[in-house]
C-alpha positions as CSV (number, residue, x, y, z in Angstrom):
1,X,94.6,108.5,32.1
2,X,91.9,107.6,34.8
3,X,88.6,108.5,33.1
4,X,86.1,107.1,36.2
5,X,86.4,106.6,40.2
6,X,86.6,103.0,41.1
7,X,84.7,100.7,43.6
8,X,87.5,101.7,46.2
9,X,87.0,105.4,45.7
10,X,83.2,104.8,46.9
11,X,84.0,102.7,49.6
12,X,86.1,105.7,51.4
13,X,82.4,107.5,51.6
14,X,80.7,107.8,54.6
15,X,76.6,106.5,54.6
16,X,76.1,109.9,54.3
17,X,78.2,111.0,51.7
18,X,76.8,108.0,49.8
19,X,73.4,109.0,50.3
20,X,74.1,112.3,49.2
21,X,76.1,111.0,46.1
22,X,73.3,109.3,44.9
23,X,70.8,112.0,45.3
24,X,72.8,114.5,43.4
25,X,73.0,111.7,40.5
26,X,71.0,111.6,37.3
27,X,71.3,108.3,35.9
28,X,71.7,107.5,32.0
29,X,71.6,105.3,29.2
30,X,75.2,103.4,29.5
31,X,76.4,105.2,32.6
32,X,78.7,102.5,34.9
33,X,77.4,101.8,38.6
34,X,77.8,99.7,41.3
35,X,75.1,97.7,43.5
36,X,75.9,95.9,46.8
37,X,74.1,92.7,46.1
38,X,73.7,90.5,49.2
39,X,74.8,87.1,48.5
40,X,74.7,85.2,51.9
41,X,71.5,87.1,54.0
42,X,73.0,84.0,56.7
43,X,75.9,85.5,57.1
44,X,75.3,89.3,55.8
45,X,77.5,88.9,52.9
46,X,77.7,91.7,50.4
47,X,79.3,91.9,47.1
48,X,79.8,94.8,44.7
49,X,78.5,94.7,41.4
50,X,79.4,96.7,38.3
51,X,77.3,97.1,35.6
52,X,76.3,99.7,32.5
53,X,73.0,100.5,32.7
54,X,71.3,99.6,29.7
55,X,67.9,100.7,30.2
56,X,66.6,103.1,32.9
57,X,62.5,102.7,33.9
58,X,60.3,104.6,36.5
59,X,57.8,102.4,38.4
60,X,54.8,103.6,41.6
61,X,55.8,107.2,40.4
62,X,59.3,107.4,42.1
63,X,61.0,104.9,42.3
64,X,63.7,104.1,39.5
65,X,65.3,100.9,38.4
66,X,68.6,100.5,36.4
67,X,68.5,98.1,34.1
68,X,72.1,95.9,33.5
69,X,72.5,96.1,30.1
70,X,74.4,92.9,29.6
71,X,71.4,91.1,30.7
72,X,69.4,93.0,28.4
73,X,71.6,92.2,25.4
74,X,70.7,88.2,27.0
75,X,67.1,88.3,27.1
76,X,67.3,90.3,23.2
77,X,68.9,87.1,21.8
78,X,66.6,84.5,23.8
79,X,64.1,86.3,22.4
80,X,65.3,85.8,19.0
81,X,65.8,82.4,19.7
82,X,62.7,82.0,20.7
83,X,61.1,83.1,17.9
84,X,62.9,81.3,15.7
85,X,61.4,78.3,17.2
86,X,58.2,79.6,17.3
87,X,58.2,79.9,13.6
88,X,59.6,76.5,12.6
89,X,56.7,74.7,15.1
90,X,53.9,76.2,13.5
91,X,53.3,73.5,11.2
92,X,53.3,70.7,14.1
93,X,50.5,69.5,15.9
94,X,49.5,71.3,19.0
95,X,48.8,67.9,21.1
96,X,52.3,66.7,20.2
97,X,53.5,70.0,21.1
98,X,51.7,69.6,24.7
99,X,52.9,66.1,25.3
100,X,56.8,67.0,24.4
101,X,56.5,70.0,26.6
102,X,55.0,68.0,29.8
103,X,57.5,65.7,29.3
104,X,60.7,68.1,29.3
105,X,59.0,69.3,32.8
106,X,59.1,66.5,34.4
107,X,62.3,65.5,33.5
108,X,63.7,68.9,34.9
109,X,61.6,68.9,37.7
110,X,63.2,65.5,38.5
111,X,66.4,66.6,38.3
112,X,68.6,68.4,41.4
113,X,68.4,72.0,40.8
114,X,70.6,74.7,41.4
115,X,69.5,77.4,43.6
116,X,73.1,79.2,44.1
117,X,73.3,82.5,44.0
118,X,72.5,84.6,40.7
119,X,72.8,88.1,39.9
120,X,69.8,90.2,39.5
121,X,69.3,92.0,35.9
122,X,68.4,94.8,37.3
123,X,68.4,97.7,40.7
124,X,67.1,100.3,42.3
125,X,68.3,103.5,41.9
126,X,68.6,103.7,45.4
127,X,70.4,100.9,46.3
128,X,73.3,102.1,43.6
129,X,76.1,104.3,43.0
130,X,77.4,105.8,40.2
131,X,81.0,105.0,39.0
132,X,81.7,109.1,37.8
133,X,83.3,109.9,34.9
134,X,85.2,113.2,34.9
135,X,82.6,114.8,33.0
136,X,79.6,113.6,35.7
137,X,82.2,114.9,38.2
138,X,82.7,118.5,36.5
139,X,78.7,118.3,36.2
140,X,77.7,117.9,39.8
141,X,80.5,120.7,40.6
142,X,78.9,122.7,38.3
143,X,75.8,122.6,40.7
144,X,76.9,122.6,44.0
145,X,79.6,124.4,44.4
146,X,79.9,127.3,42.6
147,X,78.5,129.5,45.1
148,X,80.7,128.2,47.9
149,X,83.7,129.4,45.5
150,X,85.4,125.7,46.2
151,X,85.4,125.1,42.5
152,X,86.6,126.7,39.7
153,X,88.2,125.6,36.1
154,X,89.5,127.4,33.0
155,X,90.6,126.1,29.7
156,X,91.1,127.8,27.2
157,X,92.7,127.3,23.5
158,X,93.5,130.5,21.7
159,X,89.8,132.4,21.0
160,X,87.6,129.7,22.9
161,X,87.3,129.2,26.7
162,X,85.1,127.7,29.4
163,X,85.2,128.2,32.6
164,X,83.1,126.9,35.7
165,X,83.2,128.3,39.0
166,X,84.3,131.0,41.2
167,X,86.0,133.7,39.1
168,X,87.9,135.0,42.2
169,X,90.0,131.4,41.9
170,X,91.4,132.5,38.6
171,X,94.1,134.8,40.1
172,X,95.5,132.5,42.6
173,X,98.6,131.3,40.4
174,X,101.8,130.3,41.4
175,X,100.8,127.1,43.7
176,X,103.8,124.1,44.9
177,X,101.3,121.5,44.4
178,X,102.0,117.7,43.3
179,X,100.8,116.9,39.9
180,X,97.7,114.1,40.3
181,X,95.5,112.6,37.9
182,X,92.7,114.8,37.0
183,X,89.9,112.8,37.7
184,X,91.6,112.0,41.2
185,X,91.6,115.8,42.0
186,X,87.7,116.0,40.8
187,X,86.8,112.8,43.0
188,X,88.4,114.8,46.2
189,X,86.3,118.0,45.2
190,X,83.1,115.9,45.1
191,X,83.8,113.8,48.5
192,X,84.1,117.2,50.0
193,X,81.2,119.1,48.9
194,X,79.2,115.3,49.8
């Protein structure tokens, strides 16, 4: 069963169903989402990124950055490295210490570096979309739409039931529609209340 839209699914938005998508969207901890990073700014080249968000921070007062958690997990084990290190150099001199290290940086600075392209650890909210689950879907149909009677779901099993929407809808049985995957169905409600 599909449990989340894809990359393709956001691509078949229009700017301003994107725009709106994203400001109906409450980022959290371990939500998926997608950046277009720009890889050639030559040539205008873009490339989708998915990540999990790992850590979510809010910087000048409105402006929110997502946090890929994979680099996260990174820099907590460098860290740790790091550390390490830290704790077994204590006993050495601090000259020797100095000397070593000016002598590593010359040797990379000497070296040919690499400046291709590398993936940013982390993005503005802005500059994102969400990767909706079928519950983030049923959530932001839950606010938008009930009023316009467009959306409307019942489940029940035996005493306990919940039901979002329009209650009007609940009568209207008896439909020749194909069968598609639920979070499908959802994705098609949200692009057209965008």
């Amino acid at each position: 069963m599909k449990q989340k839209i894809t990359v393709e699914d956001l691509n078949s938005l229009t700017p301003e169903q994107k725009q709106n998508l994203n400001s109906l969207w409450k980022p959290n901890k371990f939500d998926h989402a997608v950046a277009s990073i720009c890889k050639n700014i030559v040539n205008e080249e873009y490339e989708d990124y998915e990540f999990v968000i790992g850590n979510i921070e809010i910087y000048n007062g409105y402006r929110i950055l997502l946090y890929d958690i994979a680099n996260i997990c990174n820099e907590d084990q460098d860290n740790s490295e790091s550390d390490e290190e830290t704790c077994q150099n204590v006993d050495e001199d601090v000259d020797d210490n100095y000397d070593n290290d000016q002598k590593e940086i010359e040797e990379d600075y000497d070296q040919d570096q690499d400046f291709s392209f590398c993936r940013p650890s982390s993005f503005i909210k802005d500059e994102c979309l969400p990767l909706l689950t079928i519950g983030h879907m049923i959530e932001i149909l839950g606010r938008t739409t009930p009023s316009h009677g467009q959306f409307y779901l019942f489940a029940e099993s035996g005493d306990i039931f919940c039901e979002i929407g329009n209650r009007a809808h609940s009568n209207d049985y008896g439909f020749d529609l194909e069968s598609n995957e639920l979070c499908d169905v959802l994705w098609g409600l949200v692009k057209n209340a965008l």
